[in-house]
Structures are given as C-alpha cells and as structure tokens.
C-alpha positions in Angstrom: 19.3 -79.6 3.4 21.6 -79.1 6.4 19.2 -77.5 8.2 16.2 -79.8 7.9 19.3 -82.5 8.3 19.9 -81.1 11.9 16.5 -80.3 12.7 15.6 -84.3 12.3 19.1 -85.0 13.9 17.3 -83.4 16.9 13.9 -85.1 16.9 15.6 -88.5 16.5 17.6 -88.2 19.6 13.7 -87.9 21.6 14.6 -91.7 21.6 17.2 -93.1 23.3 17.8 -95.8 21.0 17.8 -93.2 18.2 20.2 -91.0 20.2 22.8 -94.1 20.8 22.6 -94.8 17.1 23.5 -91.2 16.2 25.9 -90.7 19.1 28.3 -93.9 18.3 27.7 -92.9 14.3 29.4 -90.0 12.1 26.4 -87.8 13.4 28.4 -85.7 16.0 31.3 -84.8 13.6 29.3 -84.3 10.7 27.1 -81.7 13.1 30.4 -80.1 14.1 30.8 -79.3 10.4 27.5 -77.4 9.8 28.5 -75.5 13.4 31.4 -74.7 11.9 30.1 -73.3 8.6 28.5 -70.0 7.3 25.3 -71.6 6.8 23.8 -69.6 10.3 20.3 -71.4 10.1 22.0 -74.8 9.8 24.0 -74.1 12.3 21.8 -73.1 14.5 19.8 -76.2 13.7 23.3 -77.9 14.7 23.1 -76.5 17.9 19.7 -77.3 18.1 20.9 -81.3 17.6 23.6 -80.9 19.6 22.1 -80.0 22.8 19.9 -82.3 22.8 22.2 -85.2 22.1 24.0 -84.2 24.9 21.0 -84.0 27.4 21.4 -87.3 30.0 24.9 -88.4 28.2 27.6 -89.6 30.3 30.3 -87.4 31.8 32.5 -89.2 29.3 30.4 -88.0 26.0 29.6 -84.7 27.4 33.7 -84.0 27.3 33.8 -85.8 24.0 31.3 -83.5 22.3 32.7 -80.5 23.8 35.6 -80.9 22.7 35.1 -81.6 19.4 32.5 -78.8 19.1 35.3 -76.1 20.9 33.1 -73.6 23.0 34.7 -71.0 21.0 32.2 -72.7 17.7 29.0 -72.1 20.0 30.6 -69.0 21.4 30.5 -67.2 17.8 27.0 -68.2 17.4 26.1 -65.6 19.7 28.2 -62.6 18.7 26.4 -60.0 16.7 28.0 -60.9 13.3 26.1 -64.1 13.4 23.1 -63.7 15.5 22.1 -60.2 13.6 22.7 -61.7 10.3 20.0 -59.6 7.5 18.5 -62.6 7.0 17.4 -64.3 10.2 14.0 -62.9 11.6 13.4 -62.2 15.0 12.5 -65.4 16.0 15.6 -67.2 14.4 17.9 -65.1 16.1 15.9 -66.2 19.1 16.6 -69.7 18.2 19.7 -69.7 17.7 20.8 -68.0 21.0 18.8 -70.5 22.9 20.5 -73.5 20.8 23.9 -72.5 21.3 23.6 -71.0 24.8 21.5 -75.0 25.9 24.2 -77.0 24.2 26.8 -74.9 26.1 25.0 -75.3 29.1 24.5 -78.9 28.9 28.1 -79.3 27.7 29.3 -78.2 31.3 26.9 -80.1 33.4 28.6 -83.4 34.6 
C-alpha cells in the first residue's frame, strides 16, 4: 500500500494545485517515513514523490524537504545493501537509483 501510496503521491503533484495541497499537508513527513523504512520498493516510490514535489518549489521548501529527508536517507538508497536487494529486478534497481539520485539533485538546486 505504501508503494502504490507514493507512486499517486507522485502523479498528484503533475498539478500544482495538487502539489500545494500535499506540500502544506502531512504528505512530506509521512513520505519521509516510507524513505526511512525497509520497505525498498516503497521507498523508492518515496523518492519517486519526493523529487517531484520538489521540482519548481521555492528555495525555502527545497531546504525544508532536505532537511527533513537527511541526504544520508537518499544516500542509503543507493548503496549496494539496498539497491541489490534479491528481490528488486533490474529495472527496479534502476528506479530506484534514478529516484533517489533526482530528489537529491533537485534538493540542491536553489
């Protein structure tokens, strides 16, 4: 459920009054959650919904997201314990390096 969660997390914030909805909701801490779980598909879902909340956000709620998430969260995302996990194909390790390394990325722009 956390995945598919994340996933339409994602999609809604296409729209920007979707995205201000989520953004000034319990969205972005509740997302910090799954990033922080062992749920790896969900969290790379999270990502996923993370970046892309970020993307055209002020300076102010690019720090605010960051800081919350901790790079170190999106860092461990791409080590080999969680990106090599058994049960992730090819292109879901894929995915989730793209998610985590785009929400970093997007984190730092300003």
């Amino acid at each position: 459920i956390q995945q598919v969660a994340c996933a339409a997390l994602s999609n809604l914030c296409g729209d920007v009054e979707c995205k201000k909805a989520i953004a000034g909701g319990q969205a972005p801490s509740l997302i910090q959650q799954v990033l922080c779980g062992n749920n790896i598909p969900a969290a790379s879902q999270a990502a996923g919904a993370m970046w892309t909340l970020c993307i055209d956000s002020s300076e102010e709620e690019k720090t605010s997201y960051a800081t919350a998430l901790s790079v170190r969260t999106l860092i461990r995302l791409l080590t080999d314990e969680c990106a090599t996990e058994a049960s992730l194909t090819v292109g879901q390790k894929t995915a989730l390096r793209a998610r985590a390394c785009g929400c970093l990325s997007e984190c730092s722009i300003r």
